[in-house]
C-alpha positions in Angstrom: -7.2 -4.3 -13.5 -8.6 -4.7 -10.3 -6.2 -3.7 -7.0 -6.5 -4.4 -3.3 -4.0 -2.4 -1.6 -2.8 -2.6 1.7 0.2 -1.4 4.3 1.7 -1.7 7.9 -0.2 -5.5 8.3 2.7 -5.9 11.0 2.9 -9.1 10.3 -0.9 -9.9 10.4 -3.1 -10.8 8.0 -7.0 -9.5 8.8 -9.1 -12.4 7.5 -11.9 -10.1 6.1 -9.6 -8.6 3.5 -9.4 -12.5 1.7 -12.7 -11.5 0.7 -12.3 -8.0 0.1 -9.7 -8.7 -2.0 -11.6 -11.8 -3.8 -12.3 -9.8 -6.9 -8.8 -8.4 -7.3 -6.0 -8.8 -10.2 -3.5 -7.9 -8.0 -2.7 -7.2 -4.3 0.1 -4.5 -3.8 1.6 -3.8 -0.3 2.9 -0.4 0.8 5.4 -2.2 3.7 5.9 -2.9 7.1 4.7 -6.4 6.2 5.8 -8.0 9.2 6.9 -11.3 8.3 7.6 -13.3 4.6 4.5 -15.7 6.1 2.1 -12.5 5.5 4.1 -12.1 2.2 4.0 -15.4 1.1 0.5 -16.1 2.3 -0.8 -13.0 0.2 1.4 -14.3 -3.0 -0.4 -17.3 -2.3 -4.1 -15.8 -2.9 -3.2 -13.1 -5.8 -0.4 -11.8 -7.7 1.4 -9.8 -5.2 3.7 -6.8 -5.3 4.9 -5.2 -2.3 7.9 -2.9 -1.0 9.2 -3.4 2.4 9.4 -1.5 5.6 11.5 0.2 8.3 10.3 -3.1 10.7 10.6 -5.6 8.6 13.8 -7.9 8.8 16.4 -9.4 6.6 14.2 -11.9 5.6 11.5 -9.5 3.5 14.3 -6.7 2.6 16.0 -9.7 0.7 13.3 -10.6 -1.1 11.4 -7.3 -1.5 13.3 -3.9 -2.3 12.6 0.0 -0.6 10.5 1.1 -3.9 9.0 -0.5 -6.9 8.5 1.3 -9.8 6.1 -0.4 -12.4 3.9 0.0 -15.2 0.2 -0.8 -14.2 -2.5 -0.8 -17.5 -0.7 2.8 -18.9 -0.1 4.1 -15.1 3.0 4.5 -13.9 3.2 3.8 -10.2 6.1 3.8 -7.3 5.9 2.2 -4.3 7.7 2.4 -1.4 6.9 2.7 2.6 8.1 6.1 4.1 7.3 8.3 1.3 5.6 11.5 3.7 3.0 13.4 2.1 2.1 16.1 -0.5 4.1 19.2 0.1 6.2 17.0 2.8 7.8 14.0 0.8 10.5 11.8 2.5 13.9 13.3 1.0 14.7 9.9 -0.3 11.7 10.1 -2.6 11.6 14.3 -3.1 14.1 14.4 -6.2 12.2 11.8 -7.9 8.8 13.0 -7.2 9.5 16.2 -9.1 12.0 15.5 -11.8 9.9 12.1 -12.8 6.9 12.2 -11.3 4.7 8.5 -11.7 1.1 8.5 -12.3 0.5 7.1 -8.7 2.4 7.6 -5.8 1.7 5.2 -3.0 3.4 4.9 0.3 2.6 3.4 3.9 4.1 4.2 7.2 1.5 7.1 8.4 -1.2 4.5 9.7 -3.4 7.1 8.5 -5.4 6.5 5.0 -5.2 9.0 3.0 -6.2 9.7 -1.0 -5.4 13.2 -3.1 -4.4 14.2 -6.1 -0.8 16.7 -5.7 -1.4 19.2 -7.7 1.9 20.7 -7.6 3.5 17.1 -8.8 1.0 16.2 -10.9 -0.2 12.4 -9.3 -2.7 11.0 -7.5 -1.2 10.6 -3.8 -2.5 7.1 -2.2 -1.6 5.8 1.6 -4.3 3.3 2.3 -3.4 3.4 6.3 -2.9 0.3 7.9 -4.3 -2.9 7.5 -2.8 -4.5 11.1 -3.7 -4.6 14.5 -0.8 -2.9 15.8 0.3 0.7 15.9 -1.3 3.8 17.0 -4.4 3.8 14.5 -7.9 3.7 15.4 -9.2 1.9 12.9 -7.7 -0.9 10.4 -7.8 0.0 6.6 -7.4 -1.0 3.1 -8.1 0.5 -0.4 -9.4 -0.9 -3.3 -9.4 0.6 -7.0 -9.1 0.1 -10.8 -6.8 0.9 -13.4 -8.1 0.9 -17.4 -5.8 2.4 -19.2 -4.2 5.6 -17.9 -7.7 5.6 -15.8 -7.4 5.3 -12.1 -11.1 4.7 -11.0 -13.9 3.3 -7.9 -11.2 4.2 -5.7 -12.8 2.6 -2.2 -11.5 3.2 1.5 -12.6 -0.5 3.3 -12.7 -0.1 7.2 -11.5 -3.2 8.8 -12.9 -2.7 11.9 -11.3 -0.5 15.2 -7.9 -1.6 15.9 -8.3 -2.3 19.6 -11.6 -4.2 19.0 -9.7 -6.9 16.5 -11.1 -10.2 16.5 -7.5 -12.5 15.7 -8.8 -15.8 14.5 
């Protein structure tokens, strides 16, 4: 299974990651979506999971809930937007990340991509930064990886381009 995985699009949809994303099973989205067009535009392209974020409205909180919890191959994954960091989890998240820990624990919110394996918890740790134009980033960012089995592999950081250079066709 082939992932594209994306967060804080802020309710824009970079055109490159269509074909980033080409080869992917599945594209999941670590919130702050922006708008149910984004959502429904990505559902549109690939089978789509996604949590939502603290600026997303009504609209995507109705359809889309604060963390997923799924089975993936044999990896157990959560989702959900503001989950902090290893050694600094969100206190909505902290009971769970200790007492049962996923596989994978992805979150969004940071703007800043980051990939490690928590020691201490036992996971791999993925934020994949932020895939829009707006925030406080420098530079627009995606992940792409695979899942056989209990195996999470060819884990990819893809740079979009610099946030404040975006060309919005």
């Amino acid at each position: 299974m082939k992932i594209g995985l994306i967060s804080d699009t802020h309710g824009w949809i970079h055109p490159r990651l269509y074909d980033h994303f080409a080869d992917c099973d599945e594209i999941w989205h670590a919130g702050d979506i922006g708008s149910i067009e984004v959502a429904d535009a990505l559902a549109a392209f690939k089978p789509f999971r996604a949590v939502y974020g603290n600026i997303d409205n009504a609209i995507v909180r109705n359809v889309y809930k604060e963390h997923l919890i799924f089975q993936a191959g044999e990896v157990r994954v959560w989702m959900t937007h503001i989950g902090g960091t290893p050694g600094h989890y969100n206190h909505s998240v902290k009971p769970g990340i200790y007492d049962n820990p996923p596989d994978l624990f992805i979150c969004g919110h940071s703007h800043i991509a980051k990939v490690m394996y928590d020691k201490k918890a036992g996971f791999l740790y993925v934020n994949p930064g932020a895939a829009g134009y707006n925030g406080f980033h420098k530079y627009m960012t995606a992940i792409r990886f695979q899942i056989d089995g209990k195996k999470i592999h060819d884990m990819e950081l893809i740079e979009l381009g610099e946030r404040g250079k975006a060309v919005i066709w």
